[in-house]
C-alpha positions in Angstrom: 9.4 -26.9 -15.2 5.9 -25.9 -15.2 4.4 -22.4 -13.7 2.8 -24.2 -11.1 6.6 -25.8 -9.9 7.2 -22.2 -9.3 4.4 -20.8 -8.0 4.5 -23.8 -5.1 8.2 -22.9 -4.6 7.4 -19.3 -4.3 4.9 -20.1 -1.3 7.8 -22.1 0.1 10.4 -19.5 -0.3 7.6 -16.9 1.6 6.7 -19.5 4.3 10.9 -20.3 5.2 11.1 -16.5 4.9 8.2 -15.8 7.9 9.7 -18.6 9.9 13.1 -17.3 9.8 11.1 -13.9 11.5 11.0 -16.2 14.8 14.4 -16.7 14.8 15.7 -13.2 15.0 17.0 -12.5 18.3 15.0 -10.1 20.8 17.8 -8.0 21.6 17.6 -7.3 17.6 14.0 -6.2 18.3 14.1 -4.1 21.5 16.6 -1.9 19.3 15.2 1.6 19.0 17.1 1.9 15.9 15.5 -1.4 14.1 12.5 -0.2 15.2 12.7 3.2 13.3 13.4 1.9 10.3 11.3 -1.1 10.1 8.3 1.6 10.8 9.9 3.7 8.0 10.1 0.6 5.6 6.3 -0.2 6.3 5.6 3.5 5.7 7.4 3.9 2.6 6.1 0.4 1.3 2.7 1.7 1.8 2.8 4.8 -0.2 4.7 3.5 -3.2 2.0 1.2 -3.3 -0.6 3.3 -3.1 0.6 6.0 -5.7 1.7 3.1 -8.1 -2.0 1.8 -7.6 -3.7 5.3 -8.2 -1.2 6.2 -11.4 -0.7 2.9 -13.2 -3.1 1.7 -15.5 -1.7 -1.6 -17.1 1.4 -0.9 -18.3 0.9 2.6 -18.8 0.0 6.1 -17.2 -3.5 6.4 -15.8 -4.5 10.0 -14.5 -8.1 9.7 -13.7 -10.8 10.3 -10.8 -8.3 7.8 -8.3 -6.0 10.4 -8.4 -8.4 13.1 -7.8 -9.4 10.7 -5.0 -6.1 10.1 -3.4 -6.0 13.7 -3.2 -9.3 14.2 -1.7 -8.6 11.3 0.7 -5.2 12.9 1.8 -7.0 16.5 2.3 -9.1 14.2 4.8 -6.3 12.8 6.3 -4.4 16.0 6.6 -7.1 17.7 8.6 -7.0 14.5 11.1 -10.1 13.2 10.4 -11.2 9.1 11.2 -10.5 6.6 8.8 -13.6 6.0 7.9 -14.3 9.2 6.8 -11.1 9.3 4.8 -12.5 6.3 2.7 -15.9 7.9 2.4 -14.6 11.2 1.6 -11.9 9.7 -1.5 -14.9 7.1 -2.6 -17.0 10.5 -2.9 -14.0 12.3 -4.8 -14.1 9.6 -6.8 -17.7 9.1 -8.1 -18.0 12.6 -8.5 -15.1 13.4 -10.4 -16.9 9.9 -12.6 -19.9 11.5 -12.5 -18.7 14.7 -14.6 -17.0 12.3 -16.8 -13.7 11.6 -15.9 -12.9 8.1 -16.3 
């Protein structure tokens, strides 16, 4: 079986998986308790992602200017300020923390 065999049957697996998401019951859906955790799942999902994204280089470690970054960005985010200038504050972080020769 070739990669491609299982890169098609992946797609099929995800597609029968979003379907199955209109079957599910409303009553299942109007729960306050399915909707607490599904907002803590997305949450959770969210910032593994984005630490694993600013930390991992390859296979290994990678501590450079996106963690400095992350941090300015969350500094942003902590004192409630727009999205936008969350982005433009870490992309800032960033290409200073470059500029002085951090990687």
């Amino acid at each position: 079986m070739t990669l491609w065999f299982w890169i098609l049957l992946a797609c099929v697996l995800a597609y029968l998986t979003k379907l199955l998401g209109y079957l599910v019951p409303l009553k299942w859906l109007t729960n306050p308790r399915v909707a607490r955790i599904a907002t803590t799942l997305t949450v959770g999902l969210l910032a593994s992602l984005t630490v694993a994204n600013t930390v991992a280089s390859g296979q290994q470690l990678g501590l450079d200017s996106r963690l400095g970054a992350l941090g300015a960005a969350a500094v942003a985010l902590w004192l409630k300020a727009p999205f936008i200038v969350v982005v433009i504050v870490g992309a800032l972080a960033a290409a200073c923390l470059r500029l002085l020769g951090l990687p």
